[in-house]
N, C-alpha and C positions, 0 to 999 in steps of 0.2 A: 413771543420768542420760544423757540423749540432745544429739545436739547436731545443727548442721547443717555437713554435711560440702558442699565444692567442687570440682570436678574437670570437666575437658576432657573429653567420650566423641563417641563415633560413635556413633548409634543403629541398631542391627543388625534389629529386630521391634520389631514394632508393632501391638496388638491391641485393636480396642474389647472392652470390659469393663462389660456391661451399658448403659444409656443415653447415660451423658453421660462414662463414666469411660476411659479409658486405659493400658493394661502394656506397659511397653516393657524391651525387654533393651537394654542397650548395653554398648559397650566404653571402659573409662574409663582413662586413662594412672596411675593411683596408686592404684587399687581394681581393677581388673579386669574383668572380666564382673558386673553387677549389675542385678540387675531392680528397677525403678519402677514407683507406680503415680502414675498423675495424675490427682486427682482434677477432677473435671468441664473434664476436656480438651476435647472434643466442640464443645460452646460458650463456655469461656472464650476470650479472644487474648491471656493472659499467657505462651502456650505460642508461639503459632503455628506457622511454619514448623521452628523448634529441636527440633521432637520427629517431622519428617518420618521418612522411613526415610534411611538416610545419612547424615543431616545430621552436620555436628561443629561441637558446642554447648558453650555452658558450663555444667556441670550444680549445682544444689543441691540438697542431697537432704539427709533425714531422718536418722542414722545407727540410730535405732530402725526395726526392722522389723516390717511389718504382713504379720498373716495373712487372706488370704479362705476362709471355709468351701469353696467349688467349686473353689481351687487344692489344695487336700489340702497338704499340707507344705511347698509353696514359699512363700516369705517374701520383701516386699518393701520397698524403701524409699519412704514416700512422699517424691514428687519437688515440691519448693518453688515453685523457677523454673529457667526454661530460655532460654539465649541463645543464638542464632546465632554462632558464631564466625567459620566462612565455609561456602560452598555449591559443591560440583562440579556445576555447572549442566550441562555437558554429558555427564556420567554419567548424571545422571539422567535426560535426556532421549532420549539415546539406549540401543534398547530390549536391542540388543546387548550394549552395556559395561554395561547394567545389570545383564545376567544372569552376565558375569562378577564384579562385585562381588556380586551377591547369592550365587556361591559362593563367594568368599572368607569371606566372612558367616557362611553357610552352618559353613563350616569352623569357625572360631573360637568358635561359639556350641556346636559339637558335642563337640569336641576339649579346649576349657580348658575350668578347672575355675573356679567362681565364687568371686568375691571375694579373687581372689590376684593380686598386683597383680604384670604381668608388663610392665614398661614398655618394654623391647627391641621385643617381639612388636608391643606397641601403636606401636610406633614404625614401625618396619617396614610395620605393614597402614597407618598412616597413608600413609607414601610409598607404597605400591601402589596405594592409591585416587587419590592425587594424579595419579600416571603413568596407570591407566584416563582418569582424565578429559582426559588431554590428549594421549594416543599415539593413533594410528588403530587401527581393529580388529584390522586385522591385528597388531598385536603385542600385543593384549590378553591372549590364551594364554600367549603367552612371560612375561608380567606376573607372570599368577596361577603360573605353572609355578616362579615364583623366587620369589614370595611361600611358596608349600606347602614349596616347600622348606626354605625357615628357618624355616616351625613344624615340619617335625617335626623340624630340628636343634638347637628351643625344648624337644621333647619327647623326646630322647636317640634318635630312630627313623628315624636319614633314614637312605637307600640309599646304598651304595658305589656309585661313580662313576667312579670310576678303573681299574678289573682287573676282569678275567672272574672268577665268584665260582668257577669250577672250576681253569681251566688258570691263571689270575693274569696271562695276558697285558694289556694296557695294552689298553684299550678303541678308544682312538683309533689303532692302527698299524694300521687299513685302514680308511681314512674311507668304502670302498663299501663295506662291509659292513652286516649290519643284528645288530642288540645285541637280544636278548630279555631279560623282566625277569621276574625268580625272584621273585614278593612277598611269598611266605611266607619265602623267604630272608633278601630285604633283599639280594641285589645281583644283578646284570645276567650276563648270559651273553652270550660273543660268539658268532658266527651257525658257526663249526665244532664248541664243545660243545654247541651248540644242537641241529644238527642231530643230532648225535651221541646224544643222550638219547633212553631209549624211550618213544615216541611215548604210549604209554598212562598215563606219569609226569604229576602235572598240574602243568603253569604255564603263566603268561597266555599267549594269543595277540598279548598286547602286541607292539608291536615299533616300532625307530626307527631311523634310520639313522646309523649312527656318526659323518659328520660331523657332524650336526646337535648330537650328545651333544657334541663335541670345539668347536663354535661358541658352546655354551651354558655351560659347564663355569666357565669364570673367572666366570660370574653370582653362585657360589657362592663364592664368595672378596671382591668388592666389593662396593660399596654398592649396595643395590636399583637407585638412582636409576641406577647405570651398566650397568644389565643388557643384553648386548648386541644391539643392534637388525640387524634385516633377514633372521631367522630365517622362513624359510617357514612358512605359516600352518599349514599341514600336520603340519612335524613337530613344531610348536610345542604342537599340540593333541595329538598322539602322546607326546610329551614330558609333559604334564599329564597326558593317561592313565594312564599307566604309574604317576606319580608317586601318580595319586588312589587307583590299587588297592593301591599298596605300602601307603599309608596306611590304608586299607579294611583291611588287614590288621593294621595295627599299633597303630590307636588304639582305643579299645573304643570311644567315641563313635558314632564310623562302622560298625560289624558291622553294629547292628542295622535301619537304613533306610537306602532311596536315600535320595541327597540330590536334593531337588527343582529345585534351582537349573540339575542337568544336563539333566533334561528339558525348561526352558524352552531353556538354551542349543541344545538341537536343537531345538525348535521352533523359532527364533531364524536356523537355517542353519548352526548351530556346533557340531556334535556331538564331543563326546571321549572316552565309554565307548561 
């Protein structure tokens, strides 16, 4: 017996499906990751705006799952109706922050796992989206940089932060220094065992400057909403690098493709791999 289930999501994809039809992935605060299909989306306006990309709507959906012959084994719910909750008008609009949320996006959709209701996470990338839409670009990096980090502390993988992962000195007792990131490790090296490694060893060319690490560092301790502002855009974006290869490394999601979201952000003037 099937029933119709409710739930609050952000619409992460968004794909026509044949003529009139609609598949959308979203992220739903008490189910998790789940994909819908809608039927004659296209030209119905029972959907409208609610099933944009971004949006966070109120979802009803099918708890039986439908199968399409051209999905092969993915299974979806058909989606009932759909409400607007509210609208990050100025995420969307602007082309920059949108390439920052669409790799947050990006992430989430690659890294969880479907239909496990992880209500932290979904909590958390709600507050990131909220703060893209209303912080200047410039702090949009620093944004996503504190969002990545509590998914992979969601997913038992985040980096040491604190001590050089060889000699154990405290990362921040020379704030001109620069910290390289070991990512098959999982932790930072500061810039004299850095040097010190032979040169034909492989790890990133990542690299950040230790205050920037020592300015960011309590982000990971408080609430998103208080992540510290007026971090150079620079090391902000260095900082997110770093973070996305250790990730690269550690989520299986991520091995096997770029993520597209970083090639728009460099088209965009934002580059961080």
């Amino acid at each position: 017996m099937h029933e119709i289930r409710e739930d609050i999501g952000v619409v992460l994809k968004k794909q026509r499906y044949r003529e009139r039809d609609v598949i959308l992935t979203a992220f739903t605060e008490k189910h998790g990751l789940v994909a819908l299909f809608a039927p004659n989306a296209i030209q119905s306006k029972r959907f409208t705006s609610a099933i944009e990309l971004l949006a966070v709507s109120r979802l009803r959906f099918d708890s039986k799952k439908k199968f399409l012959q051209e999905l092969g084994d993915d299974a979806l719910h058909r989606l009932e109706s759909a409400d607007s909750v509210y609208e990050l008008t100025s995420l969307t609009s602007d082309p920059e922050k949108l390439g920052y949320a669409s790799l947050l996006s990006e992430l989430v959709v690659r890294s969880l796992p479907r239909e496990r209701p992880l209500e932290e996470v979904y909590r958390v990338f709600g507050q990131a989206l909220k703060l893209l839409n209303e912080v200047s670009i410039e702090e949009c990096a620093n944004i996503a940089a504190s969002f990545l980090f509590r998914l992979l502390q969601s997913l038992g993988v985040q980096p040491s932060l604190t001590r050089c992962g060889q000699c154990a000195t405290p990362l921040g007792g020379d704030t001109g220094a620069e910290l390289y990131l070991m990512a098959a490790h999982g932790h930072w090296l500061c810039e004299s065992c850095a040097k010190a490694r032979d040169p034909r060893e492989n790890f990133t060319a990542k690299l950040i400057r230790a205050e920037a690490l020592v300015t960011w560092l309590p982000s990971v301790l408080l609430p998103i909403r208080q992540t510290p502002r007026g971090i150079a855009a620079n090391d902000s974006r260095a900082l997110l690098g770093a973070l996305l290869e250790h990730a690269q490394f550690h989520i299986s999601g991520l091995q096997s493709q770029n993520l597209s979201s970083l090639t728009y952000l460099k088209e965009m003037g934002q580059p961080i791999l």
